[in-house]
N, C-alpha and C positions, 0 to 999 in steps of 0.2 A: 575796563571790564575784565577784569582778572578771573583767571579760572580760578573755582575754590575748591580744592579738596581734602575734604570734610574728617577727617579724625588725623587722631597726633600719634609719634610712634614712642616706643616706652625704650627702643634699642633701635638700633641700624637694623635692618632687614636685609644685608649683606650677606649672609651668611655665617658672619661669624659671631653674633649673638655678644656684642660689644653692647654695654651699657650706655645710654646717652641720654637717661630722665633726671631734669632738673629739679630740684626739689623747691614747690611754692612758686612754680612759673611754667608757662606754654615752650615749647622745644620748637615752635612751627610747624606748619602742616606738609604732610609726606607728600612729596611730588609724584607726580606719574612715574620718573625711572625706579625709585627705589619702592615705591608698590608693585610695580613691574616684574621684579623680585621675585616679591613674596608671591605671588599668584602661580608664576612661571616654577616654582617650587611647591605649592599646593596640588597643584595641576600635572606634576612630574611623580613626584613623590610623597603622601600621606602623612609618612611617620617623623619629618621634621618637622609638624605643627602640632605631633601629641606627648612633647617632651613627660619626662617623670615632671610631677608637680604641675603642670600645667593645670587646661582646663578638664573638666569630668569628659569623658567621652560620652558621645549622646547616646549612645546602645543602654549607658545607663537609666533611659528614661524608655524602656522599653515595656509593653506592657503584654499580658497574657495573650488578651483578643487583638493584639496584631497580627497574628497568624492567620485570622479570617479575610485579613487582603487578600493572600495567596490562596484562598477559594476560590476568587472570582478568574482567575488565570486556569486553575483546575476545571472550574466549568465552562469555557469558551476550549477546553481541549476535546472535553466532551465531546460539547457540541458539534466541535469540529468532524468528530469520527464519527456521529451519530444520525445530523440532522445535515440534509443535502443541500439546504440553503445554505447554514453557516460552512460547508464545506467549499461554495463556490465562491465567498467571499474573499477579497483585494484589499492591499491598504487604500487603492484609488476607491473601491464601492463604496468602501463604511469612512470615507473621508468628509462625505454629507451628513451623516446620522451624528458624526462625532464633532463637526461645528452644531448643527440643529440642539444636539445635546448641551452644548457648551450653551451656548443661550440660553437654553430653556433653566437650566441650574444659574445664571446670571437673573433670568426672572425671579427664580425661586428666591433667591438671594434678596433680591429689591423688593420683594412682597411680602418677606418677615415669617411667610409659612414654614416653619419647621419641617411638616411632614411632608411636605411639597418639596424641600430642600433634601430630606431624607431619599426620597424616591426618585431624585432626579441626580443626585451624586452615583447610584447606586446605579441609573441608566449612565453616565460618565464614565462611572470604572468600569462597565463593562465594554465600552467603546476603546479605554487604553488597554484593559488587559487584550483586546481582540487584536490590538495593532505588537505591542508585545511579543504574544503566541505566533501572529505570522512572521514575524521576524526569527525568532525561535526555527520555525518552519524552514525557513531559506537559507538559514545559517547566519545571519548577520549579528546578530547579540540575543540576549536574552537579559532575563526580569532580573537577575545580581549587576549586569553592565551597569544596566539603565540606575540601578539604585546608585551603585559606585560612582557614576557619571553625576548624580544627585548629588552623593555626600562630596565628592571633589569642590565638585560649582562652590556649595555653600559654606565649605570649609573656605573656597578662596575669597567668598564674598563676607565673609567675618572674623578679619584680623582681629579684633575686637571680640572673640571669644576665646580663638583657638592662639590665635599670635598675641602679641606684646603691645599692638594698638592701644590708644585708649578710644577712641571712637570707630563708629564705622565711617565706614570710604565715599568718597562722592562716587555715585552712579556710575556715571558718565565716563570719572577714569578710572572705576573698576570694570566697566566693562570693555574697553580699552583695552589695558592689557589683558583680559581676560582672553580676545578675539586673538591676540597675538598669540598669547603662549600656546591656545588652541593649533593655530596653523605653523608654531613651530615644531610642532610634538606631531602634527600629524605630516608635516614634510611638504605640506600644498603652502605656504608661504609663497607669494607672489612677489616680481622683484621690479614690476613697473610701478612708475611714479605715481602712476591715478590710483591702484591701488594702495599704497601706502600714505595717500595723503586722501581719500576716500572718507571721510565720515560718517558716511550712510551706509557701508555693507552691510548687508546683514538685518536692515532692516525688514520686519516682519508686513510686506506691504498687503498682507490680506485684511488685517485688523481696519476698525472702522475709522472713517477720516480723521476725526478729532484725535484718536490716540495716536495716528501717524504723525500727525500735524506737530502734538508735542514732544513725541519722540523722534522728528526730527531738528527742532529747537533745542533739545534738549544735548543732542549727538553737538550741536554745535558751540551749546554753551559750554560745553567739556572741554571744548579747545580754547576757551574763553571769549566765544563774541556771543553776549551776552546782557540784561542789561540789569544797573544796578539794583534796582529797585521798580516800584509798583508803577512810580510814576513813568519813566521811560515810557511803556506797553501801552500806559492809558492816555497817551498824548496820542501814539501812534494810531492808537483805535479811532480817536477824534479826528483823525486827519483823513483817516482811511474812508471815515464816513461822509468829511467834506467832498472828496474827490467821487467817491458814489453820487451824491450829491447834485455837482455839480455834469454829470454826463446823462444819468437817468434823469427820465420823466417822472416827474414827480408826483405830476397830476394824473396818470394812469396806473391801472393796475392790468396788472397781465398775469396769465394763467402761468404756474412751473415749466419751465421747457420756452419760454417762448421769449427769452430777454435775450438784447444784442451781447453780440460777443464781447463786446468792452464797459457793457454791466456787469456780464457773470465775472471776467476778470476784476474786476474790483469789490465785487462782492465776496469773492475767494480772499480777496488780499483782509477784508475785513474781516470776518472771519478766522483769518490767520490771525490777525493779531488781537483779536479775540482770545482765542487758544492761549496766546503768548501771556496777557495781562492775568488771566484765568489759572497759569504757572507758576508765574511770580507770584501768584497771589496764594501758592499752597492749594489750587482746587486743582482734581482733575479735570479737563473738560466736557470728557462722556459722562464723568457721574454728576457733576454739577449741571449739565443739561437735563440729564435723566430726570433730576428732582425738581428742576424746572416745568419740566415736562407733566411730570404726576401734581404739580403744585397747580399747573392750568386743566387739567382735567378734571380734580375734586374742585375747585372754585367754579370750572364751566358746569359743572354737575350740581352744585350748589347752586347755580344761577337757574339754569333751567328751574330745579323746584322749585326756587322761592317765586319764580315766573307764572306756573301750574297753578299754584297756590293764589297768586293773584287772580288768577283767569286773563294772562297775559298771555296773548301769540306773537312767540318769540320772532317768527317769522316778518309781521307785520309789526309792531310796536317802532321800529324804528331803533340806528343805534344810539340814540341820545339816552333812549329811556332802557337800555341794554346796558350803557354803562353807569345808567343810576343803579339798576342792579347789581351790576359788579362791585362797584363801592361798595354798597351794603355786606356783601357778601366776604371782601377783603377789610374792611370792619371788623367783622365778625372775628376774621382769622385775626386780629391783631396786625392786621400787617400795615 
């Protein structure tokens, strides 16, 4: 179970811009130290990744109406001096409005409405320009950091524009050293063992389970325990499910909240590796739920009417004759 990291380099990344591309063959793929490298010099310094001849620098692709982002910064200063409510505002107060936001633009996103996506980006930037402006406020950075902090990250996460790569990086060890060079540039580098051999700093533990789940699979398959393929994950899932199996009652149903402690723990563990086959397999597993999710609500909604329609009470009919409707109804879908 070998870690893979995923693009090839066109030179050494040493520094000293030494050619080492084969002509009509693979050179093998860049290891962690010598992306290491290149990151920790992305991250230092800008101007060794925009050599003469290189790639176009992205400013080229800049466009008139980008100027109207830095309205929305203008107006939260406003606000700021104007209106006593945004005056009494915290990054802790507006830390709810700007997840609640963040969702509501992830609906918008899933329910295809343009204008609904319009108007809900639009509540978005005003939650980042608000966090921005009070920064501004206390002295800690302001709206050019935050961008340079931007254009760094993404200059370091694509060798494969700006550097000599021919592919991009595997994740996992670009974010790697990414973490490093970070805490060597900023001087908080830590010198104990559990720190340095730690695979999960850093993880964003607010995000919703499933995304944890895989991005802490993922932190591990970086160091290579990992597994090859589809099948590994989908043995595990069948196993996970015997062992459920085999401790729950099978023949009862119980309300949320109320299963022994060593069902929830195997129920977790399935689940986990759920996640995990759901990775190998190329799906997210919050979007691949999601669609899940909306696939059983227009068929439950289909069912009901075709129900109405009969003069069937969904209630009383029983689920034998509930799931002859649903057939019909995933029929119908092609499914």
């Amino acid at each position: 179970m070998g870690a893979h990291y995923g693009f090839v380099p066109a030179r050494d990344l040493d520094g000293k811009g030494t050619r080492s591309r084969r002509r009509g063959g693979r050179i093998g793929r860049l290891e962690l130290p010598a992306y290491r490298g290149y990151v920790a010099r992305a991250m230092t310094s800008e101007s060794g990744l925009r050599e003469e001849g290189d790639r176009a620098h992205h400013s080229s692709r800049n466009r008139i109406d980008d100027a109207s982002l830095g309205r929305a910064l203008a107006l939260v200063r406003f606000l700021r001096d104007r209106c006593p409510w945004d005056a009494e505002q915290t990054p802790t107060t507006l830390r709810p409005y700007l997840l609640e936001e963040a969702h509501e633009t992830a609906d918008a996103i899933a329910s295809g409405d343009e204008e609904a996506l319009r108007k809900e980006l639009g509540d978005l930037l005003l939650n980042v320009a608000f966090q921005i402006v009070l920064a501004e406020e206390r002295g800690a950075f302001d709206s050019e950091a935050v961008v340079s902090a931007l254009e760094t990250k993404m200059i370091a996460r694509h060798p494969h524009v700006y550097g000599d790569a021919d592919e991009p990086p595997d994740w996992e060890t670009m974010k790697a050293a990414e973490r490093e060079a970070a805490e060597a540039t900023s001087g908080q580098r830590e010198t104990t063992a559990e720190h340095r051999t730690n695979p999960f700093d850093g993880l964003p533990r607010g995000v919703d389970p499933l995304s944890l789940a895989a991005r802490v699979q993922e932190r591990m398959a970086g160091i290579g325990f990992d597994w090859d393929d589809l099948e590994g994950p989908l043995a595990k899932v069948r196993e996970e499910a015997d062992e459920l199996e085999q401790i729950a009652d099978v023949t009862a149903k119980r309300r949320i909240g109320e299963a022994e402690a060593a069902v929830e723990d195997e129920i977790g563990d399935l689940l986990f590796a759920a996640v995990n086959a759901a990775r190998i397999a190329g799906a997210h597993p919050a979007n691949a739920l999601l669609g899940a999710i909306g696939k059983f609500e227009q068929r439950s909604l289909a069912m009901l009417r075709l129900a109405e329609e009969r003069g069937m009470d969904c209630r009383s009919v029983g689920l034998e004759a509930l799931d002859r409707l649903w057939d019909e109804v995933k029929a119908a879908d092609g499914a």
